[in-house]
Backbone bond lengths (Angstrom), bond angles and torsions (degrees), N, CA, C in turn:
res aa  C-N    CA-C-N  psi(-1)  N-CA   C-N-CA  omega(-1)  CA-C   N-CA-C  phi
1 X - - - 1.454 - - 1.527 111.40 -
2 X 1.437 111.15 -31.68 1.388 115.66 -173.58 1.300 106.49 -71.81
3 X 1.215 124.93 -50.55 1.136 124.67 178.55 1.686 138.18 -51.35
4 X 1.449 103.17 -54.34 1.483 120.87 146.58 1.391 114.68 -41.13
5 X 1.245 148.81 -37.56 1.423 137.67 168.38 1.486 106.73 -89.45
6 X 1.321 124.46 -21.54 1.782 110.51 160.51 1.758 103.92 -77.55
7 X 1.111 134.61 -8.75 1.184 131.69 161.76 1.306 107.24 -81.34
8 X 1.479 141.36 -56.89 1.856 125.40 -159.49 1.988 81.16 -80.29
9 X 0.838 114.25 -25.49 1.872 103.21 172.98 1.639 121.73 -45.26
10 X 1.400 101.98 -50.57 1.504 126.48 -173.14 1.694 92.50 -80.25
11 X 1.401 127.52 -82.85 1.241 120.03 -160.96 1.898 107.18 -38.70
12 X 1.609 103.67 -57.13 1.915 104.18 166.67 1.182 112.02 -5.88
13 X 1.587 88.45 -83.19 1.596 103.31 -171.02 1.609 130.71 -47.71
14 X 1.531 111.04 -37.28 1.255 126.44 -164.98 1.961 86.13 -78.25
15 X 1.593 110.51 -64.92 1.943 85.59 172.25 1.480 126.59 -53.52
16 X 1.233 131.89 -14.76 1.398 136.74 -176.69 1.118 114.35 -81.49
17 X 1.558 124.07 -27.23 1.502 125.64 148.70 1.570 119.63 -54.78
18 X 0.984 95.57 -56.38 1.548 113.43 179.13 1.537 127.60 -36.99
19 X 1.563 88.45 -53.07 1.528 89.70 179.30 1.830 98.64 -119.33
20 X 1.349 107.62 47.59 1.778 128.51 156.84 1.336 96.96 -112.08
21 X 1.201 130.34 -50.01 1.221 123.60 -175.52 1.543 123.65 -56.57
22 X 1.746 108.10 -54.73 1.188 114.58 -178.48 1.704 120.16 -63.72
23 X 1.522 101.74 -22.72 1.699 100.59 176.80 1.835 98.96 -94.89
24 X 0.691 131.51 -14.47 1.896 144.60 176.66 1.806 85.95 -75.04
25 X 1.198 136.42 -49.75 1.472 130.72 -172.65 1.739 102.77 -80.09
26 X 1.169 119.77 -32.24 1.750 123.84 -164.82 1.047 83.63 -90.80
27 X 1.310 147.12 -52.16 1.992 120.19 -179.97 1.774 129.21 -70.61
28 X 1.389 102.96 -18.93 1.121 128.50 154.22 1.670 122.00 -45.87
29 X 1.586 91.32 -60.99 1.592 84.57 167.27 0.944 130.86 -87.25
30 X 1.823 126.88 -9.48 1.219 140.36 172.84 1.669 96.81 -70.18
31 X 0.933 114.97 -54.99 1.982 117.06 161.08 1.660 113.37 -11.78
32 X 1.201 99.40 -90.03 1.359 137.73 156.67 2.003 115.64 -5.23
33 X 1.537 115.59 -68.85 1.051 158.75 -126.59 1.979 77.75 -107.39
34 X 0.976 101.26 -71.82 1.910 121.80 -174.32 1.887 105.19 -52.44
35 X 1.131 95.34 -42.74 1.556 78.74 -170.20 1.475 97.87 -132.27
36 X 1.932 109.51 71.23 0.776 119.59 166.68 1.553 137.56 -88.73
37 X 1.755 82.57 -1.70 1.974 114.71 -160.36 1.844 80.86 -106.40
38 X 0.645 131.43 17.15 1.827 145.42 144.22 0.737 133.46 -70.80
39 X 1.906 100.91 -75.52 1.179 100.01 -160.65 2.037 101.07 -79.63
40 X 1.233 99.83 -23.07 1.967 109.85 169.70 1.569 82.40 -42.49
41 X 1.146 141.42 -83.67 1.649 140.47 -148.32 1.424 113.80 -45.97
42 X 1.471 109.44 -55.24 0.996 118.73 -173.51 1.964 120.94 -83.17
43 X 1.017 95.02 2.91 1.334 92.53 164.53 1.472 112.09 -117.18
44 X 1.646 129.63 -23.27 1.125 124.67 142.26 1.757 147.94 -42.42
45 X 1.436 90.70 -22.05 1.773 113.29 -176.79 1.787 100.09 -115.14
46 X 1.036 124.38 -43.96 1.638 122.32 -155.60 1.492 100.38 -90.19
47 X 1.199 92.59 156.23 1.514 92.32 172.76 1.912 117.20 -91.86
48 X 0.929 103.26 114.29 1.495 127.45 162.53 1.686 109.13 -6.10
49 X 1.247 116.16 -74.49 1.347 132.65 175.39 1.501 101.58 -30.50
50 X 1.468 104.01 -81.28 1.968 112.58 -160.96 1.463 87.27 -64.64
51 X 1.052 144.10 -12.96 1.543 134.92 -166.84 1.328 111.73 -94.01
52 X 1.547 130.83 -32.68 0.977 128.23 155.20 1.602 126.30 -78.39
53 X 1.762 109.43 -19.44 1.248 103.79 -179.28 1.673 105.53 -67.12
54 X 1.375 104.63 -18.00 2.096 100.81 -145.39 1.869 67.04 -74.33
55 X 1.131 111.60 -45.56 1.936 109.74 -144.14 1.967 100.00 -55.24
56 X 1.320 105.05 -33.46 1.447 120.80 -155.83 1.631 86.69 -86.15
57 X 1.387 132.76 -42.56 1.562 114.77 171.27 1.621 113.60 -64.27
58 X 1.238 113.96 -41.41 1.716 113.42 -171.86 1.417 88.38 -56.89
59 X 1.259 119.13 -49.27 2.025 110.27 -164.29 1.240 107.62 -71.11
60 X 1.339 128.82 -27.33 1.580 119.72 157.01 1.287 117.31 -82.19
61 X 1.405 126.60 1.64 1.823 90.35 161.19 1.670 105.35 -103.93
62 X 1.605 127.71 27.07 1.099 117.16 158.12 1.550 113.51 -55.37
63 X 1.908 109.67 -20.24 1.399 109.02 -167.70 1.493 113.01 -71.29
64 X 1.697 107.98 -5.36 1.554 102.49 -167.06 1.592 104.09 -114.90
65 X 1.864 109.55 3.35 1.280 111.11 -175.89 2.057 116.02 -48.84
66 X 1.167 93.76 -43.13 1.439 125.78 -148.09 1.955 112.80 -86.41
67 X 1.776 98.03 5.27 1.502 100.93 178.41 1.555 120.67 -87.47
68 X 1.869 75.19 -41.75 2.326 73.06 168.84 1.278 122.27 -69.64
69 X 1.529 127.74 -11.07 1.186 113.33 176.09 1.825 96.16 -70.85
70 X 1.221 103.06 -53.09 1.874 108.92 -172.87 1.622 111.95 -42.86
71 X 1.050 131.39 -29.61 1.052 172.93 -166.83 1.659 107.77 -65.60
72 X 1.551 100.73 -66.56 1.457 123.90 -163.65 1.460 89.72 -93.43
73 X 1.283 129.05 -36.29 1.535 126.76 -165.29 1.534 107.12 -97.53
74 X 1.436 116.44 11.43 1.426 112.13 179.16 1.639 116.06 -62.20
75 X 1.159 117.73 136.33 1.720 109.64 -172.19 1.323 112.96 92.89
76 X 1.490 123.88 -28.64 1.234 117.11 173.42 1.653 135.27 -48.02
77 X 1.177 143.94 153.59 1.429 142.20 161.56 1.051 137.36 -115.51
78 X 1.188 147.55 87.58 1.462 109.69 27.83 1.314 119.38 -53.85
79 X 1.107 129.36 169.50 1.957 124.21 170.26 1.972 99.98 -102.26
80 X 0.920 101.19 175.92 1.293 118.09 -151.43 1.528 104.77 -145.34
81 X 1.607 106.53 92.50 1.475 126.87 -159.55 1.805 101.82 -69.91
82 X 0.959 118.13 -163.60 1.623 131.64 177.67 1.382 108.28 -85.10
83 X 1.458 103.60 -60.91 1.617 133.44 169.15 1.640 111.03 -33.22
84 X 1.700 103.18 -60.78 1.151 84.11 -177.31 1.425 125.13 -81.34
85 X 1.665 132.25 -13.88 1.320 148.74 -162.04 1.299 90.90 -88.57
86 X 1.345 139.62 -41.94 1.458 142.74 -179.34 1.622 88.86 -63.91
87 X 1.275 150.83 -57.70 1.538 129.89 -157.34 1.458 107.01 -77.95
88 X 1.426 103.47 -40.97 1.606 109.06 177.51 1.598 119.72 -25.28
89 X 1.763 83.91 -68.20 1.190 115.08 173.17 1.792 120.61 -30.85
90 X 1.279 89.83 -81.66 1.978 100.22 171.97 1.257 113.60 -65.01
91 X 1.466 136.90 -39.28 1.403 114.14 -177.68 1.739 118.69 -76.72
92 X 1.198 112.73 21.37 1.203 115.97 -177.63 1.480 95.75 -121.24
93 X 1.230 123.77 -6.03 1.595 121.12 -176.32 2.025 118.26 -58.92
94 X 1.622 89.73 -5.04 1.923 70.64 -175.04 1.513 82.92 -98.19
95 X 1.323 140.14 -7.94 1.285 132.20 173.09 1.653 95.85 -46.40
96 X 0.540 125.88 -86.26 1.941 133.05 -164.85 1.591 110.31 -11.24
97 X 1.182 108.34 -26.66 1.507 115.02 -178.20 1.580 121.64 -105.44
98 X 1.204 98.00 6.30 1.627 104.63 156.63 1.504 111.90 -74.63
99 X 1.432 107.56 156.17 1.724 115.00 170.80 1.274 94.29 -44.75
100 X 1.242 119.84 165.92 1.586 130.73 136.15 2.094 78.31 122.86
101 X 1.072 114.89 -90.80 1.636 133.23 165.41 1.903 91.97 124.41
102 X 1.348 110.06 42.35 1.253 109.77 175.93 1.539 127.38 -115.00
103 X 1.516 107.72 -20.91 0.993 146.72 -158.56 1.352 124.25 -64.73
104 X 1.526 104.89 -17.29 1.383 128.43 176.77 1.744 96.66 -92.61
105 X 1.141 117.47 -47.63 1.546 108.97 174.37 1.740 115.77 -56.93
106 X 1.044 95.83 -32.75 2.017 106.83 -178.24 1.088 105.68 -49.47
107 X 1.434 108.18 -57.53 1.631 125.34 -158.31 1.372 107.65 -72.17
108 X 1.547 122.71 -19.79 1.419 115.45 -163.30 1.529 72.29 -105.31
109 X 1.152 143.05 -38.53 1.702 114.77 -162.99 1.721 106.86 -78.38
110 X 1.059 98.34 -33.60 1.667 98.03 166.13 1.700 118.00 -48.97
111 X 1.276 110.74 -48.78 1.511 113.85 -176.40 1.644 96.64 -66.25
112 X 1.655 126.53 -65.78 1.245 106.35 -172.89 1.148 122.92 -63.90
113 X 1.322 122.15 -31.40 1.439 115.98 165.44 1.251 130.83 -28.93
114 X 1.777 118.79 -54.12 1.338 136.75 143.04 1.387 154.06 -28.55
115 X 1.470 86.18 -55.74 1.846 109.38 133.11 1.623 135.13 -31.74
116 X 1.404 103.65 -40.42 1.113 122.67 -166.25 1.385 142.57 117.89
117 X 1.619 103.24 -7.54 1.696 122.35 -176.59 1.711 101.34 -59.27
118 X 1.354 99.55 134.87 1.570 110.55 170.58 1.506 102.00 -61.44
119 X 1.507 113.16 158.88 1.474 112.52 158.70 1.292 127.28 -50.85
120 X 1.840 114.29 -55.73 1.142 91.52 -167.64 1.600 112.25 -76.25
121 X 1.527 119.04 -29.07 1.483 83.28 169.85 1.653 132.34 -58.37
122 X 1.250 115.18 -15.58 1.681 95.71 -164.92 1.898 75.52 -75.24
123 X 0.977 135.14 -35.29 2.058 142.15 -167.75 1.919 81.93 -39.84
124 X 1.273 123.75 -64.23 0.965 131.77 -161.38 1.981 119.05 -71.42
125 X 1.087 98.09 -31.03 1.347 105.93 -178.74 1.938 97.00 -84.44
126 X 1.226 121.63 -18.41 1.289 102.80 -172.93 1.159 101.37 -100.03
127 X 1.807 137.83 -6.41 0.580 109.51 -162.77 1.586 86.30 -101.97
128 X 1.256 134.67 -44.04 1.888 151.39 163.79 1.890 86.79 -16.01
129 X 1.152 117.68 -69.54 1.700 120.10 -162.80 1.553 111.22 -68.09
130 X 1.622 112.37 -19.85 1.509 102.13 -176.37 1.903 98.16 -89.17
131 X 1.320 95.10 -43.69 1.555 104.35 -152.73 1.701 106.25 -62.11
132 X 1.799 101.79 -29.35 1.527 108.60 179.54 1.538 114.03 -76.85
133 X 1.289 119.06 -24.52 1.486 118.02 -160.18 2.341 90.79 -88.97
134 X 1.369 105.31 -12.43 1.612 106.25 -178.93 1.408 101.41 -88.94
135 X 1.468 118.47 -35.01 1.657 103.85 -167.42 1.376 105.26 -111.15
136 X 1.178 120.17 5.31 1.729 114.39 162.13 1.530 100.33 -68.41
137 X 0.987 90.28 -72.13 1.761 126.74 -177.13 1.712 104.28 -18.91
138 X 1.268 119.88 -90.57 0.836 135.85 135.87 1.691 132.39 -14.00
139 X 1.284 134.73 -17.26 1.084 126.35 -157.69 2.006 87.06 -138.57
140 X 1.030 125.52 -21.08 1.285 137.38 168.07 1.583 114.68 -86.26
141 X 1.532 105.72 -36.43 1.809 107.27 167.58 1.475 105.29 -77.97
142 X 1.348 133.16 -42.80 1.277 136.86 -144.94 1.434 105.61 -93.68
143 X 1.405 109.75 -10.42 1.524 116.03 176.02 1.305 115.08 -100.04
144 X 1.614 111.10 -30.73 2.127 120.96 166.31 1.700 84.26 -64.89
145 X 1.032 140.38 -71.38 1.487 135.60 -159.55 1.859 122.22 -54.86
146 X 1.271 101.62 -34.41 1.329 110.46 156.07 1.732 130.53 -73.10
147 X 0.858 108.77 -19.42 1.242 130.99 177.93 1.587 120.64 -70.48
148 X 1.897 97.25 -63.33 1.505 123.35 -157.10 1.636 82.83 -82.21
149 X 1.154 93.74 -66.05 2.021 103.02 -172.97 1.448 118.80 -38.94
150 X 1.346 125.25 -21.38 1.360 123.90 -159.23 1.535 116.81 43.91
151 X 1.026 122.99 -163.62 1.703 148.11 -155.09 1.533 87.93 -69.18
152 X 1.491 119.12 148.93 1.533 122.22 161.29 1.767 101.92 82.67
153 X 1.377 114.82 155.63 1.096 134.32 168.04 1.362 110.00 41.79
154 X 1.369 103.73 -144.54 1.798 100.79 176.64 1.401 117.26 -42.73
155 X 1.192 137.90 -49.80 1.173 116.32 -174.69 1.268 120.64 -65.34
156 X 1.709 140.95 -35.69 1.382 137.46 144.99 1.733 107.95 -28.40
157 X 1.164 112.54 -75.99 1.525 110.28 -170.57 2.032 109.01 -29.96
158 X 1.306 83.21 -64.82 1.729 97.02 -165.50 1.420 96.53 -62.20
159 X 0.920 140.13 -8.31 1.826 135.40 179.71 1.463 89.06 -97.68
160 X 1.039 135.21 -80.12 1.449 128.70 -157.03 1.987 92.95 -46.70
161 X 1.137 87.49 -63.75 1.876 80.69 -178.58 1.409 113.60 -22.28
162 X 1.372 91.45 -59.11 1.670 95.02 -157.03 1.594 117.26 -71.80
163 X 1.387 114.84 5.95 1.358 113.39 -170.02 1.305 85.66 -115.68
164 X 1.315 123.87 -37.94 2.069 109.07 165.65 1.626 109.79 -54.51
165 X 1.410 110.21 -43.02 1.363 90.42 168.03 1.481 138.07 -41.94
166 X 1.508 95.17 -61.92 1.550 101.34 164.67 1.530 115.94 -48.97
167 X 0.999 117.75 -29.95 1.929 97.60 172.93 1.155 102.35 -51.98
168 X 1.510 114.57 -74.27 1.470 132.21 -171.50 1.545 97.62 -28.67
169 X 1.280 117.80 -62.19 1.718 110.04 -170.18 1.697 116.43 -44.33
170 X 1.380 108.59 -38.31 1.446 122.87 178.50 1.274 122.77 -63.25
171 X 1.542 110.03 -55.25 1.209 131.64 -179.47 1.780 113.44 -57.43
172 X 1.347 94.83 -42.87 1.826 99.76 -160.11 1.566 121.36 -50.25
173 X 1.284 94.26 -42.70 1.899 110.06 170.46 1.633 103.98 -58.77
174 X 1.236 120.90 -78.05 1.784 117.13 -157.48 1.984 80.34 -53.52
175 X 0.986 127.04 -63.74 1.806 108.91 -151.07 1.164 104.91 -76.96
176 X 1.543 129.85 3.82 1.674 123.61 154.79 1.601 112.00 -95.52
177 X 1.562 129.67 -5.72 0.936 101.24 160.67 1.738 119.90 -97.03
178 X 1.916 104.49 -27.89 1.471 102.54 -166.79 1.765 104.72 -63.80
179 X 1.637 90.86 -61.89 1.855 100.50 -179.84 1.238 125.28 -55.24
180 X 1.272 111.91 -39.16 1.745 111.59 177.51 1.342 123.85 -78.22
181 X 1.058 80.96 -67.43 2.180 105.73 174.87 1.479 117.67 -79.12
182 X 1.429 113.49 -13.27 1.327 92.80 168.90 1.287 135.54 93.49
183 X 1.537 118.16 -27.71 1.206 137.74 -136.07 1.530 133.74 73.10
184 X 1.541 113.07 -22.26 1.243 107.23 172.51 1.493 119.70 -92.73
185 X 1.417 110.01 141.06 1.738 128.49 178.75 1.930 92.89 69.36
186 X 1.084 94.03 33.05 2.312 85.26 158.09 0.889 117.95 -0.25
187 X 1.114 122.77 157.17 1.655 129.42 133.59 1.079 124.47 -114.73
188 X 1.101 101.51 118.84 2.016 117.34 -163.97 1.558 96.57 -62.11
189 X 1.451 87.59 148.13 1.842 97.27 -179.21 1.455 110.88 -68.90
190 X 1.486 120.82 -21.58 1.677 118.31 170.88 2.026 101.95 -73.46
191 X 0.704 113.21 -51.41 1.769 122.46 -171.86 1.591 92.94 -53.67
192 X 1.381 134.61 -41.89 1.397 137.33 163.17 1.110 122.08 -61.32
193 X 1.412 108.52 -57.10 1.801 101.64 168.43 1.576 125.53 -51.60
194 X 1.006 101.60 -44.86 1.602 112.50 171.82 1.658 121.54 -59.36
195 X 1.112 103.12 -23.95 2.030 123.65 -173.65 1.716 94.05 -86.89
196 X 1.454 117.85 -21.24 1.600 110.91 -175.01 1.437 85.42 -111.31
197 X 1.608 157.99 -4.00 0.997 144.60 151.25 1.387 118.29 -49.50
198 X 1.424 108.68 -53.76 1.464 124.47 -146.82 1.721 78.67 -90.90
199 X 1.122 127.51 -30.87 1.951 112.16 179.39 1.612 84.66 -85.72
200 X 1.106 173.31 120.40 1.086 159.74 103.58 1.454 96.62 -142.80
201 X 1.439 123.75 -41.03 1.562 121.03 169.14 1.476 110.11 -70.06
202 X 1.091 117.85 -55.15 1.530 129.37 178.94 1.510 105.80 -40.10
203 X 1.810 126.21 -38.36 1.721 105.91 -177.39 1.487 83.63 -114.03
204 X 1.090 147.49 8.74 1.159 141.61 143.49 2.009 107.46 -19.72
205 X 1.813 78.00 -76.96 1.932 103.91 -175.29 1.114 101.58 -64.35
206 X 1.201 137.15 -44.19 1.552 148.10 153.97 2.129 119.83 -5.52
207 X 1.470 75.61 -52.11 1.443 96.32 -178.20 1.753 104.83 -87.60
208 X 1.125 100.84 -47.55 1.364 91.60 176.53 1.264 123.53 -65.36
209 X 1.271 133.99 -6.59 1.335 144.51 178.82 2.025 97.93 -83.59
210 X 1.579 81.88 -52.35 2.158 78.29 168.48 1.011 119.07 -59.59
211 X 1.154 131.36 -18.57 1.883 113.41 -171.95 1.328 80.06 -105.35
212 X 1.139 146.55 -17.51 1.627 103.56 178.61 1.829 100.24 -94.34
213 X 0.895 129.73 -2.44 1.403 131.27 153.87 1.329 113.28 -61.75
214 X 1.488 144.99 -47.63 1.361 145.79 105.20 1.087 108.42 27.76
215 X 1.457 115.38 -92.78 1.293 119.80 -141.01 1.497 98.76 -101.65
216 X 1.287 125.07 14.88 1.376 112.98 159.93 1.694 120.02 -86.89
217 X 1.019 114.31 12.09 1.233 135.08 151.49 1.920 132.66 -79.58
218 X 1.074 106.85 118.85 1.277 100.51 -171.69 1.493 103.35 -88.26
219 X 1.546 110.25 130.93 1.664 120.74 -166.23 1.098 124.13 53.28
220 X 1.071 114.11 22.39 1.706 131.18 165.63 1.676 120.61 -68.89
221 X 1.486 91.87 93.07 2.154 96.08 -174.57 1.433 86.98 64.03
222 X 1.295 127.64 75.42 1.731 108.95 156.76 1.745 110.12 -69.51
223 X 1.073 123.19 -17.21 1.466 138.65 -177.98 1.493 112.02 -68.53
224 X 1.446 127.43 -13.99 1.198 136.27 -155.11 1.518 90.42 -116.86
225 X 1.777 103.89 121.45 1.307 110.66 159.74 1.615 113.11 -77.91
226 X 1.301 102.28 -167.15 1.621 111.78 -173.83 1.522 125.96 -85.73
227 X 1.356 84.33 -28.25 2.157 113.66 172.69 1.871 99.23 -74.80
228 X 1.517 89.48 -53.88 1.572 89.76 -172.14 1.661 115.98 -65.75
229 X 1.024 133.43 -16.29 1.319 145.98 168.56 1.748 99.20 -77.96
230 X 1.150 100.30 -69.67 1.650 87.17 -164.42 1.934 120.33 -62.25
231 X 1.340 115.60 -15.20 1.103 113.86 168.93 1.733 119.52 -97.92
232 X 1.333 117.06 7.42 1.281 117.83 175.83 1.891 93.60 -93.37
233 X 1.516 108.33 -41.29 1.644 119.26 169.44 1.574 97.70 -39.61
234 X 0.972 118.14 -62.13 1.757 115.96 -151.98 1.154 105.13 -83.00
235 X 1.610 136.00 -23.73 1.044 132.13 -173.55 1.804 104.77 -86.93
236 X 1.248 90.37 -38.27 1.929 92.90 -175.66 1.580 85.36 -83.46
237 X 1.153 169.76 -89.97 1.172 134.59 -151.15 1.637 114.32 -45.74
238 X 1.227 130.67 -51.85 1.176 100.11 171.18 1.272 149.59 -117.68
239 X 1.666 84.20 75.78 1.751 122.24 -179.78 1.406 99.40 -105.91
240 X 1.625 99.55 -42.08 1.377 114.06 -158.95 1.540 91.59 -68.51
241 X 1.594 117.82 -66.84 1.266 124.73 -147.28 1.968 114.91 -63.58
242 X 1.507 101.65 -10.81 1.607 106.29 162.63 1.579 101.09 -102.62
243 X 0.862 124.55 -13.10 1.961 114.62 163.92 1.788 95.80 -46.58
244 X 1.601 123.04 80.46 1.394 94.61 163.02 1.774 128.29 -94.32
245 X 1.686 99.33 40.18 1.318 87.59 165.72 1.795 100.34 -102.80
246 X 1.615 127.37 14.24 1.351 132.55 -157.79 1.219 77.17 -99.09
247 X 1.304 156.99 167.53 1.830 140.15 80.70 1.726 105.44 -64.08
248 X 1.942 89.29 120.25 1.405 127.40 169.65 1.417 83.05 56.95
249 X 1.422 108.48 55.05 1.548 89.84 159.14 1.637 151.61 100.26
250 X 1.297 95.54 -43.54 1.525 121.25 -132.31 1.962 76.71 -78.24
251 X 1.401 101.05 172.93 1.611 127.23 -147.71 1.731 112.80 32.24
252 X 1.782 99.66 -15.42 1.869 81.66 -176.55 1.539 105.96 -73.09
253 X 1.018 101.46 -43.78 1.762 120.54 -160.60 1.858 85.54 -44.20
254 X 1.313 112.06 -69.68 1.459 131.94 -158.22 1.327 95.71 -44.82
255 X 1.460 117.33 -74.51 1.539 132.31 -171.01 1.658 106.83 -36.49
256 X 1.009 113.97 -56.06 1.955 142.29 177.36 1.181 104.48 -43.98
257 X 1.163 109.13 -54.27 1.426 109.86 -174.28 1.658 139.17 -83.30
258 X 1.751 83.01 -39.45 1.556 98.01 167.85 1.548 111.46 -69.51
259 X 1.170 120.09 -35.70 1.517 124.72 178.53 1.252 124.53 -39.57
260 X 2.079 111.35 -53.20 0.975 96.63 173.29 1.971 127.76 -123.23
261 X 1.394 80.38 45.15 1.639 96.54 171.72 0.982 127.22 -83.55
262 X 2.458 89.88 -43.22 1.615 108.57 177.92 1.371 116.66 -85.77
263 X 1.450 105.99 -49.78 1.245 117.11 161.26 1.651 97.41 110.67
264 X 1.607 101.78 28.81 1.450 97.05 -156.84 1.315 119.72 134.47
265 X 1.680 106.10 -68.06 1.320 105.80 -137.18 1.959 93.31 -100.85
266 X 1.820 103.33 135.84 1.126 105.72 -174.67 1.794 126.97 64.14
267 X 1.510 104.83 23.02 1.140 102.10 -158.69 1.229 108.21 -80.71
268 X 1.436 132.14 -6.35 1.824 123.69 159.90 1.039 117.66 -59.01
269 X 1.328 133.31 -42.22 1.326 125.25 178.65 1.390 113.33 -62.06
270 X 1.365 116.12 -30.32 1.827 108.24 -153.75 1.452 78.85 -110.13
271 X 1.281 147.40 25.73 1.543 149.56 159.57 1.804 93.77 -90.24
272 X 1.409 105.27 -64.19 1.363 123.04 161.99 2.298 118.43 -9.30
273 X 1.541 82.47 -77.11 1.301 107.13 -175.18 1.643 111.20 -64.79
274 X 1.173 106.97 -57.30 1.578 113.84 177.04 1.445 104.61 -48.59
275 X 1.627 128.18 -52.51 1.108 102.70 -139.94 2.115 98.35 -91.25
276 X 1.647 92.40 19.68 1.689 96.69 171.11 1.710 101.38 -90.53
277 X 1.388 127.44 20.69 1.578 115.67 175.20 1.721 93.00 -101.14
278 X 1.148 129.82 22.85 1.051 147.04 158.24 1.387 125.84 -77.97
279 X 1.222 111.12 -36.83 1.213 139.84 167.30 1.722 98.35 -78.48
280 X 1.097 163.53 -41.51 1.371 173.67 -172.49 1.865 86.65 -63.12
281 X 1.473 95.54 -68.35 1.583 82.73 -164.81 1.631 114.87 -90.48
282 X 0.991 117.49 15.40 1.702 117.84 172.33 1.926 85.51 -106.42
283 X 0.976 140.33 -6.25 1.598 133.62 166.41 1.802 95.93 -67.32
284 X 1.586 105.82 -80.17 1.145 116.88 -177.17 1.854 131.36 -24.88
285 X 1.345 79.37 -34.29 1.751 103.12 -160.89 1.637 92.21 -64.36
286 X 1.662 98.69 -51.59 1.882 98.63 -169.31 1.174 81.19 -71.27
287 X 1.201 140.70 -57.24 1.513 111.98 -151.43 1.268 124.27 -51.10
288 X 1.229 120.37 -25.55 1.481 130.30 -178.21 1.412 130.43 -100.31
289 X 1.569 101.58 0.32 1.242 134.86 166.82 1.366 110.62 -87.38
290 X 1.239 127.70 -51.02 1.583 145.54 163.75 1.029 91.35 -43.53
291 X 1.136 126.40 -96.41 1.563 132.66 -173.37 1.238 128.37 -17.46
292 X 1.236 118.31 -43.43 1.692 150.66 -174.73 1.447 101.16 -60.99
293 X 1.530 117.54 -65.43 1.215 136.69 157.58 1.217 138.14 -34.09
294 X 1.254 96.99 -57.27 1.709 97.61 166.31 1.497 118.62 -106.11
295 X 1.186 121.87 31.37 1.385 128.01 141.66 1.436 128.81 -99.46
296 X 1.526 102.71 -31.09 1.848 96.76 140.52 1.011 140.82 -61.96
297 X 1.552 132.46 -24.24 1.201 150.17 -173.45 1.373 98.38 -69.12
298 X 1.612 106.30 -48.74 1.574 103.42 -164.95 1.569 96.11 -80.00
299 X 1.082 139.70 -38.25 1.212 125.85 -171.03 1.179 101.52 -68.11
300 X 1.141 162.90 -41.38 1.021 164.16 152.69 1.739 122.54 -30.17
301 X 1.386 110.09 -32.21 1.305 115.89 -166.24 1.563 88.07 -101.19
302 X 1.158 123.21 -1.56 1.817 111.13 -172.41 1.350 96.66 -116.14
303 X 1.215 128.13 -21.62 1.502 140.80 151.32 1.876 105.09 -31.96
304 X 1.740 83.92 -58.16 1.824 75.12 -164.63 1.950 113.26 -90.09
């Protein structure tokens, strides 16, 4: 009997991917399809070059998505290779464009789950990967913004931020190991430090993919240095990415950002423009999704 219900369990699941995937691909292209009077703009006005470079860095740091999970799952049993956390990772990428903007996390805890990951670690890895990618983020923009801005307005905001961030940085380890984990399978304070490295490079490149999204615009913010762009990027993404009445964000990031680039002035248009670097990383996403795909295919076909 036991067995037969770990069997209609498994078959479930295996259609519940199935037809997650195929509606995770049909909003994707409904994505796609919608802000096509965009991406027409932005390939009519931007330059080509920085537009493909920004898309071709976002699709390479999918390669660094996949360490904090390795990271968080070290010690685990089964263990949980690169190989496989790297496919997890991308074949769940048209998830992201479903309502909700959660959907990409589902899909990867479902696969490790399957794998074999205990609950509370994947409990712990989702919460280590959300909570780090808000207070780096955030705490690296909010400190260029306090800084650059001086006294008053944005620069107050982004300083107070950024020093709540830093709690959060402190805090996140002791209440993922006592509350979550329990004490059992830790996470060593080096395996943590390293999990806020690898998110700190990751929107590092992140940013650098925005300013050349930026600057594929001709006279776009000529007023905007390269520091000042990339830390208004990191801070308005993660303004946006705890906005949870936004999924991924969307009008906070834009609003956040254009606000204090322009400072005001003309800010529909460059709400407009910004929120086509959206389009940069839904390019990337298939690309690395494509890729994903037909590098299994081929392994598979040289297999047989």
């Amino acid at each position: 009997m036991g067995s037969q219900r770990r069997e209609f369990w498994r078959v479930l699941l295996r259609w519940s991917r199935a037809a997650f995937l195929i509606l995770a691909i049909g909003f994707l292209s409904y994505f796609a399809w919608r802000t096509r009077d965009i991406l027409h703009v932005a390939v009519a006005q931007g330059n080509i070059t920085y537009l493909l470079m920004a898309a071709m860095i976002w699709a390479v740091l999918h390669l660094l998505s996949p360490v904090v999970a390795i990271l968080v799952f070290s010690g685990e049993r089964p263990a949980v290779n690169y190989k496989r956390a790297l496919h997890y990772h991308v074949r769940n990428l048209p998830a992201r464009y479903l309502p909700g903007g959660i959907w990409h996390t589902v899909g990867r805890v479902l696969d490790f789950h399957a794998h074999g990951i205990s609950k509370k670690r994947l409990t712990a890895f989702v919460f280590l990967e959300n909570s780090l990618a808000a207070s780096v983020t955030i705490f690296v923009g909010g400190a260029w913004l306090g800084y650059s801005g001086g006294s008053g307005g944005w620069g107050d905001i982004g300083a107070f931020a950024a020093a709540m961030a830093f709690v959060g940085m402190i805090v996140i380890l002791p209440v993922t190991n006592r509350w979550i984990l329990g004490g059992a399978g830790r996470i060593t304070l080096l395996r943590y430090m390293c999990s806020i490295g690898v998110v700190a490079v990751f929107w590092s490149l992140a940013a650098l993919a925005f300013i050349l999204y930026v600057y594929a615009f001709a006279n776009f913010l000529p007023g905007a240095s390269l520091v000042d762009i990339a830390g208004v990027y990191l801070f308005s993404w993660g303004i946006g990415f705890i906005s949870i009445f936004a999924p991924q964000g969307i009008g906070v990031f834009e609003v956040v950002s254009s606000s204090i680039l322009t400072a005001g002035t003309g800010l529909e248009l460059v709400i407009v423009l910004l929120s086509g670097f959206r389009l940069v990383v839904l390019s990337a996403d298939l690309i690395a999704w494509v890729l994903n795909h037909l590098v299994r295919l081929a392994a598979r076909y040289c297999r047989v």
